[in-house]
GUKE-298946 format. One record per atom (N, C-alpha, C): x, y, z; residue in three letters. Coordinates in Angstrom, 2 decimals, always signed. Example, Ala and Ser with C-alpha at 12.3 -4.5 7.8 and 13.67 -1.06 7.14 Angstrom:
% GUKE-298946
        X        Y        Z  domar
   +13.19    -5.69    +7.80    ALA
   +12.30    -4.50    +7.80    ALA
   +13.20    -3.30    +7.80    ALA
   +12.85    -2.25    +7.08    SER
   +13.67    -1.06    +7.14    SER
   +12.90    +0.03    +7.87    SER
//
This chain:
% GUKE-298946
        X        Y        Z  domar
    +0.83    -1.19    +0.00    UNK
    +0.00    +0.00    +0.00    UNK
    +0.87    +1.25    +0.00    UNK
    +0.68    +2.19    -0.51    UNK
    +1.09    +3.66    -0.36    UNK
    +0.28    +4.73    +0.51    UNK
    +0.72    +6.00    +0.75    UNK
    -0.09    +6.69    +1.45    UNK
    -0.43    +7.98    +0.42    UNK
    -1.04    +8.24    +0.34    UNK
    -1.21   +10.16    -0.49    UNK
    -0.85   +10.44    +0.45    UNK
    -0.21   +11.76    -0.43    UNK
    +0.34   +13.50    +0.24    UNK
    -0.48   +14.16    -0.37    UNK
    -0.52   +15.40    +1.03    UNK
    -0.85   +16.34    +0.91    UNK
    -0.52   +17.51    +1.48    UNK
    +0.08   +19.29    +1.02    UNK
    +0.34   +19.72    +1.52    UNK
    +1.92   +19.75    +2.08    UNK
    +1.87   +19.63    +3.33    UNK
    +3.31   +18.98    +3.80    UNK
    +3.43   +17.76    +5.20    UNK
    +3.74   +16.80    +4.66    UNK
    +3.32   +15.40    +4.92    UNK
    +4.29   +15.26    +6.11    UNK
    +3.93   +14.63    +7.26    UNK
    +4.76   +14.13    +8.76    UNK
    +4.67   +12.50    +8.68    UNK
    +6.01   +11.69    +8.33    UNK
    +5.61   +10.47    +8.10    UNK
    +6.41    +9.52    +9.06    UNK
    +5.83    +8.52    +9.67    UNK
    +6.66    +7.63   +10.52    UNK
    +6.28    +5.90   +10.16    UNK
    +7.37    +5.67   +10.56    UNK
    +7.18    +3.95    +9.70    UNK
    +6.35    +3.16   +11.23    UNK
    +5.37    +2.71   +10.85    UNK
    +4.85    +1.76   +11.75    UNK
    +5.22    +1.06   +12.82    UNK
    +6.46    +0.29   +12.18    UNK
    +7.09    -0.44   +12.92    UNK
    +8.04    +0.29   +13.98    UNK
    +9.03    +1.21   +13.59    UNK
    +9.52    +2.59   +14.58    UNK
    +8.17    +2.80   +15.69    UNK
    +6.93    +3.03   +15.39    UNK
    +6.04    +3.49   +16.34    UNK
    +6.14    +2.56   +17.19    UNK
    +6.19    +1.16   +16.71    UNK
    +5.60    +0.06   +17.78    UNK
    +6.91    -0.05   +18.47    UNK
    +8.03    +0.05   +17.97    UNK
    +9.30    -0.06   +18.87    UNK
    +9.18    +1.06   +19.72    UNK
    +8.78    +2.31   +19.82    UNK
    +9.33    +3.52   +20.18    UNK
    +8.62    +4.60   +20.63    UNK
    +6.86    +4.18   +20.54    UNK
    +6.04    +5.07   +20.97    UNK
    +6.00    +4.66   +22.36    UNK
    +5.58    +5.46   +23.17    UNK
    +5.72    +5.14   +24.37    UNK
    +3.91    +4.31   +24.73    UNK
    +4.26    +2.92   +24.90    UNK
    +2.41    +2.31   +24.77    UNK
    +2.75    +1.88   +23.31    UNK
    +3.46    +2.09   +22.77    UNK
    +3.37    +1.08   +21.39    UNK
    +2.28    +2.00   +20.29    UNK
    +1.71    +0.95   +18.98    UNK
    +0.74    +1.35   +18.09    UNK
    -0.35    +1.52   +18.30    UNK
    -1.01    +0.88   +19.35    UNK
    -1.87    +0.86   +20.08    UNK
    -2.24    +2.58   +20.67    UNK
    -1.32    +2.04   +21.21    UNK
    -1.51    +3.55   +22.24    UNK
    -1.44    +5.04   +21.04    UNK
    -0.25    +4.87   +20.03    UNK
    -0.81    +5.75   +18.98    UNK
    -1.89    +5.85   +18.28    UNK
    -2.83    +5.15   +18.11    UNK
    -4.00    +5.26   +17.69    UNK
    -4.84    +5.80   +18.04    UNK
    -4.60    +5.18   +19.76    UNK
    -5.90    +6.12   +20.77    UNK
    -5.22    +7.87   +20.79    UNK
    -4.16    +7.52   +20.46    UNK
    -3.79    +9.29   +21.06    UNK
    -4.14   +10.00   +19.59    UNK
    -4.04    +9.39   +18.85    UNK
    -4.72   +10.41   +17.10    UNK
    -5.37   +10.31   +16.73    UNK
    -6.64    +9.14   +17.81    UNK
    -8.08    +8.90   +16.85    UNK
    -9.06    +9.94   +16.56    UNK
    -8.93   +11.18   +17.71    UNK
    -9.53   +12.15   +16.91    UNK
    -9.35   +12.93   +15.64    UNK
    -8.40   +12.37   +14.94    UNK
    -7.28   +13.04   +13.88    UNK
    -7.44   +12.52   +12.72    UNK
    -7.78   +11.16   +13.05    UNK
    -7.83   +10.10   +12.01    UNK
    -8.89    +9.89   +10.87    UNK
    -8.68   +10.22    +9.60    UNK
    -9.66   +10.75    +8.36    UNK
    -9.88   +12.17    +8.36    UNK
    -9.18   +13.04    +9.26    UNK
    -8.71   +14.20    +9.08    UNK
    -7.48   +14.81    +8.09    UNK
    -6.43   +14.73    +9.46    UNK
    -4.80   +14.96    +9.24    UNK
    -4.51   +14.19    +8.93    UNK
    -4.72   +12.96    +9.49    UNK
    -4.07   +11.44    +9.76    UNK
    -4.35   +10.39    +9.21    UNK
    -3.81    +9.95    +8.47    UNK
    -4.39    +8.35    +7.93    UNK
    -3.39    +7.59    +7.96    UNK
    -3.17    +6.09    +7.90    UNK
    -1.84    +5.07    +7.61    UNK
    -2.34    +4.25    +6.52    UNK
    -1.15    +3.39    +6.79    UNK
    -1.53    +2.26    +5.41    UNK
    -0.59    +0.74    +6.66    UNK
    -0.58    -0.23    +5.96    UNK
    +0.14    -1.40    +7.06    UNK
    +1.90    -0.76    +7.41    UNK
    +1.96    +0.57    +6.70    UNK
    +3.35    +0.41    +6.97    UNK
    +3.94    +1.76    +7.30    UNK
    +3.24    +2.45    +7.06    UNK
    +3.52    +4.03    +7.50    UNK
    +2.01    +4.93    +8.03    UNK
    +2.67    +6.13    +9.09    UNK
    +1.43    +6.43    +9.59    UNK
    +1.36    +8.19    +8.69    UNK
    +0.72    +9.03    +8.61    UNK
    +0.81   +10.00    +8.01    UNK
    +0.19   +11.08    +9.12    UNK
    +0.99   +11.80    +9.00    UNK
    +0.09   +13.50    +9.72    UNK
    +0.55   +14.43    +8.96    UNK
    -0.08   +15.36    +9.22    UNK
    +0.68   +17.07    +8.61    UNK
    +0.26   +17.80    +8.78    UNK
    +0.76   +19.07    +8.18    UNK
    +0.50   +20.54    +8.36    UNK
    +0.44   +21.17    +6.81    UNK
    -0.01   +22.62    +7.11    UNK
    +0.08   +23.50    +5.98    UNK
    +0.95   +24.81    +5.88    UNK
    +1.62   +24.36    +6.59    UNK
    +2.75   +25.60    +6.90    UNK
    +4.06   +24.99    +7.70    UNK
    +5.52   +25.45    +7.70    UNK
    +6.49   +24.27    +8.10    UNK
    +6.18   +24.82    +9.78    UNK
    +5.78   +25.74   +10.21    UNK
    +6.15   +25.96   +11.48    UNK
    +5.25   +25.03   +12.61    UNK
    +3.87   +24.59   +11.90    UNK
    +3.28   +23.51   +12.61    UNK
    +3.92   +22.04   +12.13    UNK
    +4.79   +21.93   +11.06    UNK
    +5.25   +20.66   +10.87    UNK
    +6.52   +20.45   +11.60    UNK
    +7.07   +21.71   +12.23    UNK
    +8.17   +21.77   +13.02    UNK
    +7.75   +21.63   +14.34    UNK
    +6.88   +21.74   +14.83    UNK
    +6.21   +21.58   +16.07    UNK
    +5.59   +19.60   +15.67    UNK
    +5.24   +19.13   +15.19    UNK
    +5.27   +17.98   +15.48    UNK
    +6.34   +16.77   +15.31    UNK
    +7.54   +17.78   +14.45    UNK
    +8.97   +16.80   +14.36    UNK
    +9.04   +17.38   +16.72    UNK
    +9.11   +18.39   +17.20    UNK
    +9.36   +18.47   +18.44    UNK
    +8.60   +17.48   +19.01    UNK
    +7.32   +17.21   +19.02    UNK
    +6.45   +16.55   +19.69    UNK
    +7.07   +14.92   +19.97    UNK
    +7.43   +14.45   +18.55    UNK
    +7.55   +13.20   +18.07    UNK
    +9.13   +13.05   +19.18    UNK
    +9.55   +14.32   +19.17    UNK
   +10.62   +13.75   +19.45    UNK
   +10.82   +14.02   +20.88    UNK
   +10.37   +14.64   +21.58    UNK
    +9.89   +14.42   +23.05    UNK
    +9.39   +13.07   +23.45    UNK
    +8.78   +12.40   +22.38    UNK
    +8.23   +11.01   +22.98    UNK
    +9.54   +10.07   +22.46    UNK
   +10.73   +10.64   +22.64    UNK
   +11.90    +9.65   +22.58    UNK
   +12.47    +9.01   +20.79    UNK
   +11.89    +9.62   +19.92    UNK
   +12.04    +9.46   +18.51    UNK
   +13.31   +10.21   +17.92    UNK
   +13.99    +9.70   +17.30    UNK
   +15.47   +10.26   +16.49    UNK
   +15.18   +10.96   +15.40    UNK
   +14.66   +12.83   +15.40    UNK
   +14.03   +12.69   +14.08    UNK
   +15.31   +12.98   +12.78    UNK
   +16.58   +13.29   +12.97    UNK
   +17.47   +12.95   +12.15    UNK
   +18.81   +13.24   +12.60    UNK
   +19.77   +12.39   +11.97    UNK
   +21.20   +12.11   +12.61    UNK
   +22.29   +12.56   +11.25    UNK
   +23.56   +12.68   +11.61    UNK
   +24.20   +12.92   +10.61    UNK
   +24.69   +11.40   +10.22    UNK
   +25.13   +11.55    +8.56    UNK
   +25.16   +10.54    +7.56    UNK
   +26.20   +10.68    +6.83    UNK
   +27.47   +10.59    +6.50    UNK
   +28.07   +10.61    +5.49    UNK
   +28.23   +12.42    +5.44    UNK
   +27.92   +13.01    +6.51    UNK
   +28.90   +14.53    +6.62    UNK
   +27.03   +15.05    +6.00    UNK
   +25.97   +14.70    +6.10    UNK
   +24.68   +15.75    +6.05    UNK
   +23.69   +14.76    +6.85    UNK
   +22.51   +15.87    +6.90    UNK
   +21.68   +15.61    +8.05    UNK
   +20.82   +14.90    +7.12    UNK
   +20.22   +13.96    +7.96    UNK
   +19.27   +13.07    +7.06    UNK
   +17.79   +12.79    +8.01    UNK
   +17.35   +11.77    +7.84    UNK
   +15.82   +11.71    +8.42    UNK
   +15.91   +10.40    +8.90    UNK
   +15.55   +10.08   +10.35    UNK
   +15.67    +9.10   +10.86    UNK
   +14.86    +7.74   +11.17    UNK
   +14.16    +8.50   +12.00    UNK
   +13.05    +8.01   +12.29    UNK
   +11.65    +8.49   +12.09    UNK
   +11.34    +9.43   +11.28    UNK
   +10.38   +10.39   +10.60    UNK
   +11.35   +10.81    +9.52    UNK
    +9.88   +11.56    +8.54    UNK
   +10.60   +12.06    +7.58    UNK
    +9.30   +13.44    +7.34    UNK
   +10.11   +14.16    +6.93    UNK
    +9.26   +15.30    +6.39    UNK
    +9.46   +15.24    +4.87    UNK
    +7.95   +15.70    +4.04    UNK
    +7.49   +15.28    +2.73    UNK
    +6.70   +16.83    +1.88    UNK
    +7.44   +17.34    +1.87    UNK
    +7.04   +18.29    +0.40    UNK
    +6.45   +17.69    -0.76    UNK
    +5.86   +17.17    -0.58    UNK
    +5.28   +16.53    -2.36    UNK
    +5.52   +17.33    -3.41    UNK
    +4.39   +18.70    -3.71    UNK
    +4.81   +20.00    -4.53    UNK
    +6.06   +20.33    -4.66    UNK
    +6.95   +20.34    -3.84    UNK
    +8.07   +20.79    -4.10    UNK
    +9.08   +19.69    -3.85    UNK
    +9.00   +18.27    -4.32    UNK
   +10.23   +17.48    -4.88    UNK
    +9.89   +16.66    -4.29    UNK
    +9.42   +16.15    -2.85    UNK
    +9.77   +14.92    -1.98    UNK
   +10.33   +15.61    -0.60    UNK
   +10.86   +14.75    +0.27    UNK
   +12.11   +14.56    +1.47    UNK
   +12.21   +15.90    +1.55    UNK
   +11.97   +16.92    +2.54    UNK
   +12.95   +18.00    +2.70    UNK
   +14.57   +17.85    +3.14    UNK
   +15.11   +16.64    +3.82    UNK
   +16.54   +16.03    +3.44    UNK
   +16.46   +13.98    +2.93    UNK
   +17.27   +13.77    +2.62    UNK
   +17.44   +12.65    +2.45    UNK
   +16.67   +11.52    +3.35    UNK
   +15.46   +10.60    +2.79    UNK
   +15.40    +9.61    +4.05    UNK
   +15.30    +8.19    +3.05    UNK
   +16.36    +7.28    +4.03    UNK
   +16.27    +6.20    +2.98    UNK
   +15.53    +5.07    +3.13    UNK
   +14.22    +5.26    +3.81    UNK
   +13.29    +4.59    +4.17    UNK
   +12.39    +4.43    +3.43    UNK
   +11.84    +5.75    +2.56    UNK
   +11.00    +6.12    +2.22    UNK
   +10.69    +6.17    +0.43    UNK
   +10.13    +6.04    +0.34    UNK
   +10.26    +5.72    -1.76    UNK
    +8.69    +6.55    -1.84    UNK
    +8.99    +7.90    -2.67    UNK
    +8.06    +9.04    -2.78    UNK
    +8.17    +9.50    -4.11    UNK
    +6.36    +9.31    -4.67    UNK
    +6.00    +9.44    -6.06    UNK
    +5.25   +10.88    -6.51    UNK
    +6.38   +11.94    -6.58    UNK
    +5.79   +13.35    -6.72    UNK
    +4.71   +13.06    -8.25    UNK
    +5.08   +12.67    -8.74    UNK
    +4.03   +12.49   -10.04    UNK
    +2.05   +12.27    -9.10    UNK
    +2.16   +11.14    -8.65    UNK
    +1.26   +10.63    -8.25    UNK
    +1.00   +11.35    -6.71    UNK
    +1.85   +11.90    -5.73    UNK
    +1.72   +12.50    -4.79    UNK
    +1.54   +11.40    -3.79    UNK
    +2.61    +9.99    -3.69    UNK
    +1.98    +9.00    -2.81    UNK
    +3.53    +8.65    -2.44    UNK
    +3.50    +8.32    -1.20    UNK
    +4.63    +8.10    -0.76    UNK
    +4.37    +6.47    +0.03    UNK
    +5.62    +5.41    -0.16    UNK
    +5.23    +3.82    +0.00    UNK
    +6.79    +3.47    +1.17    UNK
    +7.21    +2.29    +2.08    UNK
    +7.88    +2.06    +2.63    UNK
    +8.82    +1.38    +1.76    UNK
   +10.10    +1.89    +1.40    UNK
   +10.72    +1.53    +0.46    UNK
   +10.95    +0.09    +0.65    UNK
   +10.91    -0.74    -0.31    UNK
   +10.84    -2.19    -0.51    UNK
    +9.29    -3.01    -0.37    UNK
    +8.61    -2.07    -0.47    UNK
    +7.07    -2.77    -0.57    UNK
    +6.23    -2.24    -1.20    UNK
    +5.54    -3.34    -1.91    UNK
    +4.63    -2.69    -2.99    UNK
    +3.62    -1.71    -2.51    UNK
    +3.65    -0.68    -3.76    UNK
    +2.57    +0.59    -3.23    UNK
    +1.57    +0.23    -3.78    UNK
    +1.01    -0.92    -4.19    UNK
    -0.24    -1.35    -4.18    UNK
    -1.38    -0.12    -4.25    UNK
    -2.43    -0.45    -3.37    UNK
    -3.61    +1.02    -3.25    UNK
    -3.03    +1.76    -2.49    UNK
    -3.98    +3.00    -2.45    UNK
    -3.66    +4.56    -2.01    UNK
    -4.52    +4.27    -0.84    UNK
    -4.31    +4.75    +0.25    UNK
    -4.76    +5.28    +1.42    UNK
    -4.86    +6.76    +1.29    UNK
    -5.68    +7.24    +1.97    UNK
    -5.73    +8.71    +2.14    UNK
    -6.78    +9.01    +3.21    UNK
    -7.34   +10.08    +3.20    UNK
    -8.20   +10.73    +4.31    UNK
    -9.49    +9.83    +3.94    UNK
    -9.37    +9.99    +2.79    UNK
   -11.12    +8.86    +2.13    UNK
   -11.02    +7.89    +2.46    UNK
    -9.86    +7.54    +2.72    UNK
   -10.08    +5.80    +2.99    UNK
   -10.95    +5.44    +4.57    UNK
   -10.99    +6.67    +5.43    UNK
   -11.26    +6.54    +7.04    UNK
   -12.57    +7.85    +7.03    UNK
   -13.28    +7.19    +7.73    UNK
   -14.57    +8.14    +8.77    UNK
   -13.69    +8.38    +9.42    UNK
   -13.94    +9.99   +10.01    UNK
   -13.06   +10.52   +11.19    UNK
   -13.26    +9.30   +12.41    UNK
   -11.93    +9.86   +12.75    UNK
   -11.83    +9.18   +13.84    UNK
   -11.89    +7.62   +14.42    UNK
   -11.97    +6.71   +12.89    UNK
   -12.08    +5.57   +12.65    UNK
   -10.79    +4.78   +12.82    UNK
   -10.65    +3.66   +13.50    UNK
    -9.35    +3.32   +13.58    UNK
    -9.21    +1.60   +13.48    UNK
    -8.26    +1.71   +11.97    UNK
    -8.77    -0.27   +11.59    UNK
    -7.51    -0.45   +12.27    UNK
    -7.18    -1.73   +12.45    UNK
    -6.31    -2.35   +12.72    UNK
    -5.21    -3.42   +11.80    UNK
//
């Protein structure tokens, strides 16, 4: 599965959540179910949030990373994306390098690199506040 972008995309890989959220995936769900078919949608492998301006997308790289998340480390002498990634679609992809992530500015859908992007997830795919498992 893939996820649509929109705007400017806050993306974290699933599996990072369940290692690293504090309460696991679980517990992320309950904490964004009001969010969810809003801001927020996932697919089996990445979760999606965002903003429309960088200064609220900079406030949830802080958030994420108060709850103990690496949101990027240096790589080969530049800063890269760690454990999140921030997603400009309109304007190219990655605001730095993340090599997790495999992002289709044509199509505006971003997939967990090495797995098929199959269907699109997006806000349509969820009733607010709906949360599959």
């Amino acid at each position: 599965m893939a996820i649509r972008l929109e705007f400017i995309d806050f993306i974290v890989p699933i599996a990072t959540i369940r290692a690293k959220y504090p309460g696991g995936w679980a517990k992320c769900l309950a904490d964004h179910a009001n969010l969810i078919g809003g801001r927020v949608w996932y697919d089996e492998h990445l979760l999606r949030d965002g903003a429309m301006n960088p200064r609220d997308i900079g406030l949830l790289v802080g958030e994420w990373e108060a709850l103990g998340f690496t949101p990027t480390v240096e790589a080969d002498g530049q800063r890269v994306w760690q454990d999140v990634c921030v997603v400009e679609s309109m304007f190219g992809g990655p605001t730095l390098p993340c090599n997790w992530l495999d992002v289709d500015p044509d199509l505006r859908i971003a997939s967990l690199r090495g797995s098929d992007p199959g269907s699109i997830v997006g806000r349509e795919s969820f009733e607010h506040g709906q949360i599959k498992e």
